[in-house]
C-alpha positions in Angstrom: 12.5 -41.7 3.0 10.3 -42.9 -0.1 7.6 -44.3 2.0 7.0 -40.7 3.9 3.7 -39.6 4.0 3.0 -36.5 2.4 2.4 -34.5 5.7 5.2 -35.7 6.9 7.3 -34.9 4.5 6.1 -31.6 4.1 7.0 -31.1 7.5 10.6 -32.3 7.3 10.9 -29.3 4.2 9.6 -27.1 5.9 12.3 -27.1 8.2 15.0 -26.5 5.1 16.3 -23.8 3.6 15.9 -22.6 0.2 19.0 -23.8 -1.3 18.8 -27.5 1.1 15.0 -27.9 -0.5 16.6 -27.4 -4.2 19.0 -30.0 -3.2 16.8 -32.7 -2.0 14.9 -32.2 -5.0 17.7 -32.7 -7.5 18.3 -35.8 -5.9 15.0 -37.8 -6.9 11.9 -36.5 -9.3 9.6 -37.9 -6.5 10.5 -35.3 -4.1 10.3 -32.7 -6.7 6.8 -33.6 -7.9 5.5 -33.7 -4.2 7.5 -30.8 -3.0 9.7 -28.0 -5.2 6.8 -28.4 -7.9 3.8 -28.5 -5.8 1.5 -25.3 -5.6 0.2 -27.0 -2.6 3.0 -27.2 -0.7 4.5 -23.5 -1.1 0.9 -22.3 0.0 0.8 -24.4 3.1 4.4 -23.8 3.8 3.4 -19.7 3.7 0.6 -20.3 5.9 2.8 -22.3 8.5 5.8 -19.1 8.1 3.3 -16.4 8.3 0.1 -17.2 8.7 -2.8 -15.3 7.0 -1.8 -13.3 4.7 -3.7 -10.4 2.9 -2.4 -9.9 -0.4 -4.7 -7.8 -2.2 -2.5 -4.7 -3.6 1.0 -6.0 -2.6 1.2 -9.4 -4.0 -0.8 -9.9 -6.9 -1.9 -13.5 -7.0 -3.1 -13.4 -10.6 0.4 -12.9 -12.1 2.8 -15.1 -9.1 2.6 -18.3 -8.5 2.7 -19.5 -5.0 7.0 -19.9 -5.1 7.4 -16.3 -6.3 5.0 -15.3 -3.2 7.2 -17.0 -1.0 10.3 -16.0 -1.8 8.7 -12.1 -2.1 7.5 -12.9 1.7 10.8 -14.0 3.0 12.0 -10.1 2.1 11.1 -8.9 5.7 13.5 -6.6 6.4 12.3 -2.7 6.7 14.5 0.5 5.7 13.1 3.6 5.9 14.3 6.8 4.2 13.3 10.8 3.8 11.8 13.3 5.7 12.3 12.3 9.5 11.1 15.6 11.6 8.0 13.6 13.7 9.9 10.2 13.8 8.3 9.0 11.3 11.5 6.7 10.3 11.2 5.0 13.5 15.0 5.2 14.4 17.5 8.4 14.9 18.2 11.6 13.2 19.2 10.0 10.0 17.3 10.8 6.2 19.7 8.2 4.4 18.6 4.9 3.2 18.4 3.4 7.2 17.9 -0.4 8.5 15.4 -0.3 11.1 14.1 -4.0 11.7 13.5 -7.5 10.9 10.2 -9.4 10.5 7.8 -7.1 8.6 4.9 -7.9 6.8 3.0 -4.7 6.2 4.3 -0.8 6.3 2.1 1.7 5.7 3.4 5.9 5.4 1.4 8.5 6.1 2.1 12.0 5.7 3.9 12.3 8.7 4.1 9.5 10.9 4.7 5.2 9.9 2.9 2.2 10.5 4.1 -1.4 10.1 2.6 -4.7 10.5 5.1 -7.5 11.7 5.2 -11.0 11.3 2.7 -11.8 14.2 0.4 -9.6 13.5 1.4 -7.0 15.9 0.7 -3.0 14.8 3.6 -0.9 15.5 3.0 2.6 14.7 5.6 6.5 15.2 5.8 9.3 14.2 3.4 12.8 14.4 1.0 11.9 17.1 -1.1 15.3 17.3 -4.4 14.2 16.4 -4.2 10.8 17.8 -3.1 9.0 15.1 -1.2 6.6 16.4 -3.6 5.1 18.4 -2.1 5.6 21.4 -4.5 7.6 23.6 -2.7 10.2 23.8 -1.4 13.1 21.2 2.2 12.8 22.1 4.7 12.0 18.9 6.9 8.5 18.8 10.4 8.4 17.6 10.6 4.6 17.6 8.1 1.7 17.1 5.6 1.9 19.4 3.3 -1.5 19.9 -0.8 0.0 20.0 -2.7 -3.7 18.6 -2.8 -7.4 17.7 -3.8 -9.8 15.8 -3.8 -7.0 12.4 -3.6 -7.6 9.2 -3.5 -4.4 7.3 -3.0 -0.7 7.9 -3.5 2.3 6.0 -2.0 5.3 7.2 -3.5 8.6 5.6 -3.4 12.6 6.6 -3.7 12.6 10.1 -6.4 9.6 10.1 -5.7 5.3 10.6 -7.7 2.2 9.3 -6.4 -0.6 10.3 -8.5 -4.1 9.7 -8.0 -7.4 12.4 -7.3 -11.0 11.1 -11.0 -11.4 11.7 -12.3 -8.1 8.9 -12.9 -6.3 12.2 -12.2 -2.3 11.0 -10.4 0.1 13.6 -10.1 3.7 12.9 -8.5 6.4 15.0 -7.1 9.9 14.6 -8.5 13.1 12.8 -12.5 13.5 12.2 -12.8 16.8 11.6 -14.8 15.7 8.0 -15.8 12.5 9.6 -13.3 10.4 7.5 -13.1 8.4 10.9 -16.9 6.7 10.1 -17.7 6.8 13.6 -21.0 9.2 12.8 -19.3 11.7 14.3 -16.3 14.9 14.2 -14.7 13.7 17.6 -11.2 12.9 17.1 -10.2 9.3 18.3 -6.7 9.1 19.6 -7.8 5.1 20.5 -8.8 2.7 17.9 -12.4 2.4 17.6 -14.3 -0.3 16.0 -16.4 1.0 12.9 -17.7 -1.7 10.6 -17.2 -5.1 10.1 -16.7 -7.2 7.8 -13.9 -5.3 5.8 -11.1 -6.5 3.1 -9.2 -3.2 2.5 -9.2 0.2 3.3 -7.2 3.0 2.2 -7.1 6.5 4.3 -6.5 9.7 1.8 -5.9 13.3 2.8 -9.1 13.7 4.8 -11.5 11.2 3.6 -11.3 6.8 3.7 -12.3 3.9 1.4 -13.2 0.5 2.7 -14.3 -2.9 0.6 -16.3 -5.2 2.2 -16.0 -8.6 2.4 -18.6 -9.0 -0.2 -16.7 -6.5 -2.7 -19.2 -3.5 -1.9 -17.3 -0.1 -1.6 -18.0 2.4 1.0 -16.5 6.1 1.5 -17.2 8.6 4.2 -15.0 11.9 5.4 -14.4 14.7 3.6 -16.1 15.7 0.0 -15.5 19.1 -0.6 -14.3 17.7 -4.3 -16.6 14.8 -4.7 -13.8 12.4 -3.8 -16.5 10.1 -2.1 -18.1 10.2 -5.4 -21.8 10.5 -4.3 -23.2 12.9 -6.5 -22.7 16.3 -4.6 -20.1 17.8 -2.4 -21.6 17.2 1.6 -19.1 15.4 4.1 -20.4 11.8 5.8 -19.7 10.6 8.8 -21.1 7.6 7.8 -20.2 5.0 5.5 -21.9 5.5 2.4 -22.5 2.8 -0.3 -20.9 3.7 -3.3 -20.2 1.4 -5.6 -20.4 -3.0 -5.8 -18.2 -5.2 -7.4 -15.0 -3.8 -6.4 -11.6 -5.2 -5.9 -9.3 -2.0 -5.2 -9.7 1.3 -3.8 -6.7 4.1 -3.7 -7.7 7.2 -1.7 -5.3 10.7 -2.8 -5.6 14.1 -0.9 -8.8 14.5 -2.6 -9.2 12.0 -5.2 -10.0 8.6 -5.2 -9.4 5.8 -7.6 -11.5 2.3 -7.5 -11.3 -0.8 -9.3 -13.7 -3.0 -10.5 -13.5 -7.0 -10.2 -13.6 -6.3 -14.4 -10.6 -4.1 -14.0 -12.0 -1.3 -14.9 -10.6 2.0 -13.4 -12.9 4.3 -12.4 -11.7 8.0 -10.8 -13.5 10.7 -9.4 -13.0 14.0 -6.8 -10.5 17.2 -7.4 -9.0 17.1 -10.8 -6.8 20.4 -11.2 -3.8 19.1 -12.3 -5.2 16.2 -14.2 -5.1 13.9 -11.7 -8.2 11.8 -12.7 -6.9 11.0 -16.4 -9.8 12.4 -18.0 -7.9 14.9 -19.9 -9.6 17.7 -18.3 -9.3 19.5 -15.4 -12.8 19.4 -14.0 -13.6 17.4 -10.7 -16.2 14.5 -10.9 -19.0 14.2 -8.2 -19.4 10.3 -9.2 -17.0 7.6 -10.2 -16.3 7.7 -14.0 -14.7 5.3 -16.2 -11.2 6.5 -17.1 -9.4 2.9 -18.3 -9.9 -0.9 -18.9 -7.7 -3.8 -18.3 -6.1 -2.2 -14.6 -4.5 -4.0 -11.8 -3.8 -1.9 -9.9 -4.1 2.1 -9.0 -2.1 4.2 -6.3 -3.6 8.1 -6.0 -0.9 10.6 -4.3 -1.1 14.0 -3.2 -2.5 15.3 -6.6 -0.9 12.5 -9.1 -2.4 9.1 -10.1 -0.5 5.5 -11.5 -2.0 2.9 -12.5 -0.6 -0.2 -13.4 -2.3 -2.6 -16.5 -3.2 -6.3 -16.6 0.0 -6.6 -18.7 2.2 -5.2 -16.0 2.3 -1.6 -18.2 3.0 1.5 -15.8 0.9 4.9 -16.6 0.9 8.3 -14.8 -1.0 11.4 -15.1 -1.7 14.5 -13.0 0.8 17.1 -11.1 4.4 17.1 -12.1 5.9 20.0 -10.8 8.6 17.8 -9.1 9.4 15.1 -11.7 6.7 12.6 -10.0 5.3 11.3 -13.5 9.0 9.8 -14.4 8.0 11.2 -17.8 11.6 13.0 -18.2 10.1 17.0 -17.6 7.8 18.3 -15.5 4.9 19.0 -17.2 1.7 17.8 -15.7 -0.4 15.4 -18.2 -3.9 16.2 -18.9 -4.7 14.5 -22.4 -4.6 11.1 -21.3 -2.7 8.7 -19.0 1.3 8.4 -20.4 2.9 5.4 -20.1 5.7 5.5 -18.6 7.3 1.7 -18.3 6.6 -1.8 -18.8 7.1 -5.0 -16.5 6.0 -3.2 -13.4 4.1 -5.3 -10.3 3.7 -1.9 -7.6 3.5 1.4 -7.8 3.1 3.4 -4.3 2.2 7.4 -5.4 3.0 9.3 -2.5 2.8 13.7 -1.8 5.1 14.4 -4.8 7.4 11.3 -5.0 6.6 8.2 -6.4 8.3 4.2 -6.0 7.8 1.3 -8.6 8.9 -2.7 -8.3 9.7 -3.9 -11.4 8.7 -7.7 -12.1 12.3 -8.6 -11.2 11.6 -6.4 -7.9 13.7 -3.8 -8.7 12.9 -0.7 -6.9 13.1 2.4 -8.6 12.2 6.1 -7.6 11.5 9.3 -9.1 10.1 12.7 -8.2 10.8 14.8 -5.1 13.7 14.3 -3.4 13.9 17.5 -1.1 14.6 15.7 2.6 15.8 12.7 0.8 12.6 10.6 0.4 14.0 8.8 -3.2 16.7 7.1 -1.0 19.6 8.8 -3.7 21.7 9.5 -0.7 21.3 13.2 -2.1 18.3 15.6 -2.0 18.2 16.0 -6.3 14.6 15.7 -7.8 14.6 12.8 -10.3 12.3 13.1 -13.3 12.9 9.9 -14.6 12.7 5.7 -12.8 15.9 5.7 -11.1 16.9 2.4 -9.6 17.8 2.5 -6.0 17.6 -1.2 -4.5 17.4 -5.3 -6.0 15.2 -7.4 -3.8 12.4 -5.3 -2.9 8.8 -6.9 -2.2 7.1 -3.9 -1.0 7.1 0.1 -1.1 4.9 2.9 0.6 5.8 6.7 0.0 4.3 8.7 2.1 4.4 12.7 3.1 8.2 13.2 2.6 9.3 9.8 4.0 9.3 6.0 2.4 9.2 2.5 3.7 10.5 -0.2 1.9 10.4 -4.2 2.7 13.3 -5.8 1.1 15.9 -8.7 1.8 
């Protein structure tokens, strides 16, 4: 077995477990050098498990090395918890922490309805269906996962509007268009997916207006602006993609604020700011992006309530309150500046008035909102401070009143 080629080799571990890989290292330095310690071989063995795999706001590839990716990515199981009226947990009656399948790469929560993306690139989407949201073509509701695409590699699930993005940057949008926050140049609703742009890295769907990134890092908005949250200067809906900004790397769409990152990690905010929401310290909306912090990561906008997450892995909030959704211990809203709230935090996923966290250790803990259950306590208490519900956990979405996690 010394005289293996490489390839070869790789291909004989690839076939191993975990635990049988640590073994077969312990047992000779060479095989450690060319396997358990090679950056190369953890990224090609991810590519041969799951193929491509877009990590640009749930696995951050500046802070884990290729073996920390992996063993997040093998975490593919999905619960789902909270507010379940549409089906938007995808399985029974139940609002309790609930299993509901294997395989996932991706879930997405909108306000009322789910979207997941498994491991073969397959879009399952359920839940409220009255707009065409779901892609479906028609406006009929889904209880359980219903398959609508292929070959996707990210989802964003907003109001009552979809983005979803193929394996080949090829963006899809369907559902709601009354302010045009489908891009389509016009206010038709679209209850099939219809191909917008190209070219496109992210998106992220807010209450009634979208954000995409090109491949090339440029930022466009369209939808609604009766706020400025498209941050062009005055308050006019688009219904076509507007150029608002280059040099991005994030973009975090609320119900009518939006928060944007720049490849300097700079955070820049703009649109409705009455509870504080932008971090300005003020309560007065911005008609174009404004610097509010250096040194960001990472930023999640909610119904009315922003987090934002440092280069050092430091967690801040700041906006609305009213339920506890700042995990600040009251329920004040913050307008003097952004408070920080913990450190050695990866994620942060702010959804209408509840918000979910993943420590460095992936931890997940929860705080906010908790009427139909959404915080996964098993009881319907508001929680003002992080409360940990679940070890193991490599991704979180809160949405409306409902929550997805991926975990082990």
């Amino acid at each position: 077995m010394e005289n293996i080629s490489k390839n070869v080799l790789w291909e004989i571990a690839n076939k191993l477990s975990n635990q049988d890989l640590i073994t077969l290292c312990l047992t000779n330095k060479r095989f450690y050098d060319k396997i358990c310690n090679n950056k190369d071989f953890w990224y090609w063995r991810i590519y041969k498990r799951f193929g491509y795999i877009s990590i640009i706001d749930s696995l951050r590839t500046e802070i884990l090395n290729p073996k920390c990716i992996w063993d997040i990515l093998i975490m593919n199981t999905l619960y789902m918890f909270g507010n379940n009226f549409n089906g938007q947990l995808g399985t029974g009656d139940t609002s309790v922490l609930t299993f509901v399948t294997k395989d996932i790469k991706y879930v997405s929560c909108g306000v009322k309805y789910t979207g997941v993306i498994i491991i073969d690139n397959k879009l399952l989407l359920f839940g409220n269906n009255g707009y065409g949201q779901l892609g479906t073509g028609d406006t009929s509701k889904r209880s359980i996962l219903t398959h609508v695409m292929n070959d996707i590699k990210y989802v964003s699930c907003g109001g009552l509007h979809t983005g979803v993005i193929t394996i080949d940057n090829k963006l899809f949008m369907f559902g709601s268009n009354d302010d045009g926050q489908l891009g389509a140049r016009d206010i038709q609703n679209k209850s099939m997916p219809t191909n917008v742009m190209n070219g496109i890295k992210h998106i992220s769907c807010g209450g009634s207006h979208t954000g995409v990134i090109t491949t090339d890092n440029k930022l466009f908005m369209f939808g609604g602006n009766g706020r400025g949250q498209l941050g062009i200067r005055d308050t006019q809906n688009r219904s076509i993609p507007i150029n608002v900004m280059n040099d991005i790397k994030y973009v975090s769409c609320g119900n009518d604020h939006t928060g944007v990152i720049t490849k300097d990690n700079k955070l820049f905010m703009f649109g409705c700011n009455y509870y504080g929401q932008l971090g300005t310290g003020d309560t007065s909306e911005r008609l174009v992006p404004t610097n509010v912090m250096n040194d960001i990561k990472y930023v999640s906008c909610g119904s009315s309530h922003t987090g934002v997450i440092t280069t050092d892995n430091k967690l801040f909030m700041f906006g609305y309150n009213y339920f506890g959704q700042l995990g600040i211990g009251d329920e004040i809203r913050r307008l003097a500046q952004p408070t920080e709230i913990k450190s050695d935090i990866r994620y942060i996923s702010c959804g209408n008035c509840h918000t979910g966290v993943i420590t460095t250790d992936n931890k997940l803990l929860m705080f906010g909102d908790n009427r139909f259950e959404q915080l996964g306590t098993g009881d319907t208490q508001d929680r003002s401070i992080p409360t940990n519900i679940m070890i193991d956990v490599r991704y979180v979405s809160c949405g409306g009143w409902h929550t997805g996690i991926i975990s082990s």
